[in-house]
C-alpha positions in Angstrom: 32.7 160.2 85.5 33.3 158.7 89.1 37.1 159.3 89.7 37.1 156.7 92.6 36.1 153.9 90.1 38.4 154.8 87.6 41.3 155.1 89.8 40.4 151.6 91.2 40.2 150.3 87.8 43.9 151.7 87.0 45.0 150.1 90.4 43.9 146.3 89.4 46.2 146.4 85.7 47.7 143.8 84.9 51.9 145.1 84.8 54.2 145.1 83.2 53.1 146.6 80.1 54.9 147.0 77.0 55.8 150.7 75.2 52.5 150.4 73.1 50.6 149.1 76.0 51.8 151.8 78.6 51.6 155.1 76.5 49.0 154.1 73.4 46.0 151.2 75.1 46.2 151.8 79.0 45.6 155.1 79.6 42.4 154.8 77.7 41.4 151.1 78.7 40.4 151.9 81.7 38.2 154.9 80.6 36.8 152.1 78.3 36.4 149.6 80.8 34.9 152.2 83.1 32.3 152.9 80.3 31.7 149.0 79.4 30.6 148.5 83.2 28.6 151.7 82.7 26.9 149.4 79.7 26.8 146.6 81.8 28.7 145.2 79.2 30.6 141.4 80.1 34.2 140.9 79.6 33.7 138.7 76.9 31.4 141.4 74.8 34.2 143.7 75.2 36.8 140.9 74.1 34.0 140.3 71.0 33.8 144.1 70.1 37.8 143.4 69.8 37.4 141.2 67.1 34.9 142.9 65.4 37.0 146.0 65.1 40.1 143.7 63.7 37.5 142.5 61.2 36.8 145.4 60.3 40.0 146.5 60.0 41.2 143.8 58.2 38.2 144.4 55.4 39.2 148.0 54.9 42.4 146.6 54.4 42.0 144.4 52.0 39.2 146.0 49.8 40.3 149.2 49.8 43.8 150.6 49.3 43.6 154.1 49.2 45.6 156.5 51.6 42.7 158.1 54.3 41.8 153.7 54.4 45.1 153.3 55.8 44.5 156.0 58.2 40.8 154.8 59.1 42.2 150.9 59.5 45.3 152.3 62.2 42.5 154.0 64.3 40.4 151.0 64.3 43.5 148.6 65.2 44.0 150.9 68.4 40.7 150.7 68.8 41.1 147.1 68.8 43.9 146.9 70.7 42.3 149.3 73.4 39.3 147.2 73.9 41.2 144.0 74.2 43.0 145.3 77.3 39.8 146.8 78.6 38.2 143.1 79.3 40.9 142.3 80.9 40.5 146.0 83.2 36.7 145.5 83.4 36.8 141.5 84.2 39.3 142.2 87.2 36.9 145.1 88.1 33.7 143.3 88.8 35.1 140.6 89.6 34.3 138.5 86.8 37.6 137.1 85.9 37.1 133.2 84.8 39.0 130.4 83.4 37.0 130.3 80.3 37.0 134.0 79.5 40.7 134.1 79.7 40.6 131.3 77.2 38.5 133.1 74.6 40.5 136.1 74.9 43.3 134.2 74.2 41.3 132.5 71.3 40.8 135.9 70.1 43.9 137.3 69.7 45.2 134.9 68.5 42.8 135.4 65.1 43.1 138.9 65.2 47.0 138.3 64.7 46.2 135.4 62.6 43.9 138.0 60.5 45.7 141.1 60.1 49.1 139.8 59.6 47.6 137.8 57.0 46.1 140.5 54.9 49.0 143.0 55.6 51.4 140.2 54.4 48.6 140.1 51.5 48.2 143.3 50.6 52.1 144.4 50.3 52.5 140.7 48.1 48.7 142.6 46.0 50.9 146.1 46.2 54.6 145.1 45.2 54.1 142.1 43.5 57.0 140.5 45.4 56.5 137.2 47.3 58.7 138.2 50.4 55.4 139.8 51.3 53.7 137.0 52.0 56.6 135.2 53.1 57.0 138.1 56.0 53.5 137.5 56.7 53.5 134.0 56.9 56.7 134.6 59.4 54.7 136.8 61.3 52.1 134.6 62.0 54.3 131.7 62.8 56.3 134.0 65.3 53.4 134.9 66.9 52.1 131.2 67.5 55.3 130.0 68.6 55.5 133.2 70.9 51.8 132.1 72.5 53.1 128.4 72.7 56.8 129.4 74.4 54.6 131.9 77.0 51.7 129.0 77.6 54.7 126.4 78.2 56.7 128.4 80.4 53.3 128.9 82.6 53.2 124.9 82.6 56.3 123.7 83.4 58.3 126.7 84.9 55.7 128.5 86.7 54.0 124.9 87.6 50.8 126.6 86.8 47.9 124.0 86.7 46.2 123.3 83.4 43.5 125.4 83.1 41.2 124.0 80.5 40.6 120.3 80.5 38.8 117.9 78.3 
């Protein structure tokens, strides 16, 4: 593993970082982006693999309710958080950093939080029998939307930052 590259990669993160962020997806991000460019793999494949992990995630969650499933779907979330900060890391790398990627990573995450607070909202209501469930789910996914909304605002009309996707 080429230390220079991997130090350069650390150097170009995207700060601040939250707890989860700085001590759970970071410190291995940048392996993983290291490895993607390795791979020759695109920002956007690495945003993809992101959503297939969540997918999978969310199916293991929601099929199968057993213990070591629980265990298997939290290892694949970090894996899916992990990979969605490592496009970001490999796309500021090379150099590839573009209106439209930034877009569909955006896209993304917004399903994978659309996804997996869906069927954990689901599977407590399946679990419990208790509506609050989903109600906590539906919250959640509401929160989060209005979070992406209140953050893509403030880059609008605070920061005066220019539209980046027109029709």
């Amino acid at each position: 593993m080429n230390k220079n590259e991997l130090n350069e990669i650390k150097k170009l993160q995207k700060r601040p970082d939250g707890i989860f962020g700085s001590f759970m997806t970071r410190p291995v991000s940048h392996i993983v982006a290291y490895i993607s460019n390795i791979l020759k793999l695109t920002p956007n494949i690495v945003s993809f693999i992101s959503l297939v992990l969540c997918l999978i995630t969310c199916s293991i969650l929601f099929f199968n309710q057993m213990y070591c499933s629980f265990i298997v779907a939290a290892i694949l979330w970090w894996f899916a958080a992990i990979f969605d900060v490592a496009d970001g890391d490999l796309a500021r790398y090379i150099g590839k950093s573009s209106t439209f990627g930034g877009w569909l990573d955006s896209l993304f995450d917004r399903m994978k939080e659309l996804l997996i607070f869906g069927v954990l909202g689901y599977v407590a209501y399946k679990n419990y029998n208790n509506e609050l469930y989903l109600l906590l789910g539906f919250l959640s996914i509401f929160t989060n939307v209005m979070s992406g909304w209140i953050s893509d605002t403030k880059k609008l009309l605070i920061e005066k930052r220019d539209v980046e996707i027109k029709l």
